[in-house]
C-alpha positions in Angstrom: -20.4 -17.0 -33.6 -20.4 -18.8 -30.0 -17.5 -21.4 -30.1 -18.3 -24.8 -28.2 -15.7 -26.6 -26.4 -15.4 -30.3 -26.7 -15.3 -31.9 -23.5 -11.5 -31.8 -22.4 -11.9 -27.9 -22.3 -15.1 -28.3 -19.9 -13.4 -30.5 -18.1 -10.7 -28.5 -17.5 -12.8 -25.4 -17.3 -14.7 -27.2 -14.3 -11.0 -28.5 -12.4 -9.8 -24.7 -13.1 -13.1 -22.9 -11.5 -13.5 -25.7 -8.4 -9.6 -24.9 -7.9 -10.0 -21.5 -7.8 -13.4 -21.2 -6.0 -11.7 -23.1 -3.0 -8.4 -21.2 -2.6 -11.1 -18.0 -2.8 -13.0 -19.5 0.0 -9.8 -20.2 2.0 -8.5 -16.4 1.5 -11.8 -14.9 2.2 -12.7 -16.9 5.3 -9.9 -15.8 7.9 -11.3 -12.1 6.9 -15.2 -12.8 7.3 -14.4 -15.3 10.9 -12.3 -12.1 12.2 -15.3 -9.9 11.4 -17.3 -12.1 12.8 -15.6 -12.2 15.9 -14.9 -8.2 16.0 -18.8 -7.7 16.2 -20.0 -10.8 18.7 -19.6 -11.3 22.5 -16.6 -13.4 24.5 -18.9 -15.7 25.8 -20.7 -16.4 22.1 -17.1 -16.5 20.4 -16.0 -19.5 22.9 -19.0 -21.4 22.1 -18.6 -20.5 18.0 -14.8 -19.8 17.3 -15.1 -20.6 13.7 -18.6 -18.3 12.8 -18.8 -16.8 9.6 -22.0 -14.3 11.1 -21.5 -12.5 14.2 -23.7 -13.9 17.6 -25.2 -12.0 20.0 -24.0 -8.7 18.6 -21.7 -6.4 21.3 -20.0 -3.2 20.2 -17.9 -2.5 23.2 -14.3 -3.6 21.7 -15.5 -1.2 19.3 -16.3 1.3 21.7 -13.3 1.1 23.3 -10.6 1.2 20.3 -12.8 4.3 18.7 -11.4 6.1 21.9 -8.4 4.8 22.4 -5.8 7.9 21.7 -3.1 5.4 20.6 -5.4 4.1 17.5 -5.7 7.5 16.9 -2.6 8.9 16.4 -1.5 5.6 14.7 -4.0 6.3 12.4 -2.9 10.0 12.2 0.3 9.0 11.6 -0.6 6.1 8.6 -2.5 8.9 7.1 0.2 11.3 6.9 3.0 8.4 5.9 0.3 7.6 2.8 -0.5 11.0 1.6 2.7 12.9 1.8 5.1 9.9 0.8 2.7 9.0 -2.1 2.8 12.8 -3.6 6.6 13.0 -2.7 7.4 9.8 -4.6 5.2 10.9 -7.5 7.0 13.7 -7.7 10.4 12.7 -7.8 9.3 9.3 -9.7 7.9 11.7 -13.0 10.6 14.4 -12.3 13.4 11.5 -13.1 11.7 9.2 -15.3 10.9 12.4 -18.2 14.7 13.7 -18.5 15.5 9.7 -18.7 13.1 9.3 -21.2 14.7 11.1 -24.1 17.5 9.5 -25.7 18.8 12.7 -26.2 19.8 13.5 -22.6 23.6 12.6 -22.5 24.5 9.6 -20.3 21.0 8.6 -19.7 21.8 5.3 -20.4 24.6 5.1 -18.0 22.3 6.6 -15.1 19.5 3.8 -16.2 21.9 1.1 -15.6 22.5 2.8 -12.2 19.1 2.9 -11.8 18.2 -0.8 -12.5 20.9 -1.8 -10.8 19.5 -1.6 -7.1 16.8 -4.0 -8.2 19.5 -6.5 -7.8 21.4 -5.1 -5.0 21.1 -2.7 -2.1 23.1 -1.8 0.7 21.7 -3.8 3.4 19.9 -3.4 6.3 23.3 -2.1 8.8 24.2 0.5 6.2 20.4 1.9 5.6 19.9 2.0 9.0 22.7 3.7 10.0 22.4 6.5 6.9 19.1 7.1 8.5 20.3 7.7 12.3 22.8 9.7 10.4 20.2 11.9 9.7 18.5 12.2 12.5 15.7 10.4 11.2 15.2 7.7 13.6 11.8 7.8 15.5 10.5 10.4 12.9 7.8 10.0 10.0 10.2 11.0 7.6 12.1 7.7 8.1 8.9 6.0 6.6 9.1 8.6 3.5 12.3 9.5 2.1 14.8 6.3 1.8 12.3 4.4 0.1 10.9 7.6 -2.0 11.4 6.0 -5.2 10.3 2.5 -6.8 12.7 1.2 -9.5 9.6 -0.7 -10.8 7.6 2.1 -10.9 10.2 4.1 -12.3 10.6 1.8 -15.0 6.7 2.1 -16.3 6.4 5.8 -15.7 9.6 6.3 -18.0 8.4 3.8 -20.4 5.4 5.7 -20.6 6.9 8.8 -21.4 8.9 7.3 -24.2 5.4 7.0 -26.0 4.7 10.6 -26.2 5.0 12.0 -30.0 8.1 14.5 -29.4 6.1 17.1 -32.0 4.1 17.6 -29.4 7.1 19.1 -27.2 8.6 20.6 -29.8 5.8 22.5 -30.6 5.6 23.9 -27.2 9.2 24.9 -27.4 8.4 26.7 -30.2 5.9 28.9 -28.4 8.8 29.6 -25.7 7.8 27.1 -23.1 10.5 25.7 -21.2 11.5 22.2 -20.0 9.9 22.3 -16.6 6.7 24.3 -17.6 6.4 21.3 -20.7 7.1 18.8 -17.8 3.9 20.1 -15.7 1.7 21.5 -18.0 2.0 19.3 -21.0 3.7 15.9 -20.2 2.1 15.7 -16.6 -1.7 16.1 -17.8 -0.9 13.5 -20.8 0.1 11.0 -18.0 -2.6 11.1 -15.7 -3.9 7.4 -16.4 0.0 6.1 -15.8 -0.1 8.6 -12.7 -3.0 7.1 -11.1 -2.0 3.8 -11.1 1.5 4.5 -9.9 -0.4 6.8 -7.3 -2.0 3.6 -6.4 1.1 1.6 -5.7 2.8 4.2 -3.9 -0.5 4.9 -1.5 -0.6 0.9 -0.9 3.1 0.5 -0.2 2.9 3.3 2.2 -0.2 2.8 4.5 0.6 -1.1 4.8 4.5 -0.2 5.6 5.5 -2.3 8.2 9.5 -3.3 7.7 10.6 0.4 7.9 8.0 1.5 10.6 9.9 -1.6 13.1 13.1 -0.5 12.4 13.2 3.4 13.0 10.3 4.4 15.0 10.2 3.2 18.7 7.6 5.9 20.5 4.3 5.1 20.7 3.2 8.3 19.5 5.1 7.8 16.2 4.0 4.6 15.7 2.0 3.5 12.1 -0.9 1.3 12.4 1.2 -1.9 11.2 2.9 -1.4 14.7 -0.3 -1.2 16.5 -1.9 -3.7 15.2 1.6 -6.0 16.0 1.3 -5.1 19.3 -2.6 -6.4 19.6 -2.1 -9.5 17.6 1.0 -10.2 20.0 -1.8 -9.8 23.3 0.0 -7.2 24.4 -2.8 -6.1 27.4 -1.3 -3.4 27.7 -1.8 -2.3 24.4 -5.3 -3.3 25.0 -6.1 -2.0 28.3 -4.7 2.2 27.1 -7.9 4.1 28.0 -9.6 1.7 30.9 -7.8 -0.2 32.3 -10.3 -1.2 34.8 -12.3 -2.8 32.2 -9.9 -5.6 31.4 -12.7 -7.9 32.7 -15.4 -6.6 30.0 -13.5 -6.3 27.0 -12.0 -9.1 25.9 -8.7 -9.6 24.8 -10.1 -11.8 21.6 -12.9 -9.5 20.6 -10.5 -6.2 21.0 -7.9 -8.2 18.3 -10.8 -8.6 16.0 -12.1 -5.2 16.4 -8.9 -3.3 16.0 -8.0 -5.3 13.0 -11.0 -4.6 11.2 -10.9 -0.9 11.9 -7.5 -0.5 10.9 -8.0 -2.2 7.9 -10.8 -1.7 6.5 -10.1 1.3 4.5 -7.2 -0.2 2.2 -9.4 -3.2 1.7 -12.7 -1.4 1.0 -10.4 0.3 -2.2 -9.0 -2.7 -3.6 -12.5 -3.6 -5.6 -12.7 -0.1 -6.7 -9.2 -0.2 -8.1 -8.0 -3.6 -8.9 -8.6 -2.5 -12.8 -6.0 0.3 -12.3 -3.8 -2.0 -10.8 -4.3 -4.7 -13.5 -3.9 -1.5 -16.6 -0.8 -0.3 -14.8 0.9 -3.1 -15.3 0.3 -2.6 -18.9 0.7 1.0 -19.6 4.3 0.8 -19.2 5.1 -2.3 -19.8 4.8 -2.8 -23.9 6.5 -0.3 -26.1 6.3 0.1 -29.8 
């Protein structure tokens, strides 16, 4: 049975959805103007600064960032950061959240205080830093990788997950003569995909939009993420601009080579959030009731 609202709930119905259309408008439009501008001419983006549809359609800027070796290994480099670090924090993620899940395991309470406790408190930017040069990590990928390998939030619904899992079902695989580390990967692992994903889903977006970490250890060019890159352009560095022809300044625009390099760079991250803002929205959940 349809249940009608008297007229304080359709008034607030229409405040709420004019309120929320409006900030939408204002979030989507600085994307759509800077698409806009990544696909029209100098000459039309003067005349038009504020277009929502691209004029007098030119595809040089994009010619020009497509073979710009710098864009490439940035996105080389983002590529490798999101894939490797993503699998590398799954890994240790499910490898300590399933020992820490059994109350069994002595002092797992202890080590879950520990845990929690650096979602309070760290040890600073100086000390971080300086563990990493210890390391000899500075201006490698690995800096981007291991010292933030681990989410404490993402710990917490992965291990809360776990907790849910019927321990007959491990048993029973003991019985057969399956050990803890074969029941962690073929049994617990495979009953955990749905958490998995999602988390797989936070890792892979923390990773390819890491900006923080990529300014503070990496310093050559070569090494350098696409947040850095795309720093550099949005700061009009021409130089920057200019990589592959630099006798061309007076054709490509800086304006038009801002627009074109942003939308290329990130285009894939924001092409997947439709697709997986429900996993998002479900991981949030999956770990986050118990009972």
């Amino acid at each position: 049975m349809k249940i009608r609202k008297n007229s304080y709930e359709k008034a607030f119905d229409i405040v709420n959805y004019t309120i929320l259309s409006i900030l939408g408008i204002i979030c989507l439009y600085p994307i759509i103007n800077v698409f806009a501008i990544s696909f029209s001419s100098y000459p039309a983006y003067v005349r038009h600064p504020l277009m929502i549809f691209p004029r007098e359609i030119e595809l040089t800027s994009y010619e020009r960032i497509f073979t710009n070796p710098l864009l490439i290994s940035s996105y080389k480099n983002t590529v490798f950061v999101t894939i490797v670090g993503t699998l590398n924090s799954l890994l240790l993620t499910v490898m300590t959240a399933y020992p820490l899940a059994k109350s069994k395991v002595r002092g797992s309470r202890g080590i879950m205080l520990y845990i929690i406790f650096t979602m309070f408190f760290n040890g600073g930017i100086i000390p971080t830093y300086m563990v990493v040069k210890t390391l000899n990590l500075l201006d490698t990928l690995w800096a981007l990788i291991l010292p933030t390998a681990m989410s404490t939030y993402n710990f917490i619904i992965v291990r809360n997950f776990l907790e849910t899992i019927p321990d007959s079902i491990e048993e029973s695989a003991k019985i057969d003569g399956a050990g803890h580390i074969r029941i962690l990967f073929e049994l617990v692992i495979p009953l955990s995909k749905p958490v998995l994903a999602t988390i797989a889903l936070f890792y892979a977006v923390a990773n390819w939009n890491r900006f923080f970490e990529s300014y503070m250890y990496i310093t050559q060019r070569s090494k350098w993420t696409l947040t850095l890159l795309l720093r550099e352009i949005v700061s009009d560095n021409a130089d920057i601009m200019n990589v592959t022809d630099p006798t061309a300044a007076d054709t490509v625009f800086p304006k038009t080579m801002q627009c074109a390099t942003i939308v290329a760079t990130t285009l894939p991250i924001l092409f997947s959030y439709p697709f997986l803002q429900r996993y998002f929205i479900k991981g949030i959940m999956l770990g986050a009731v118990k009972g």
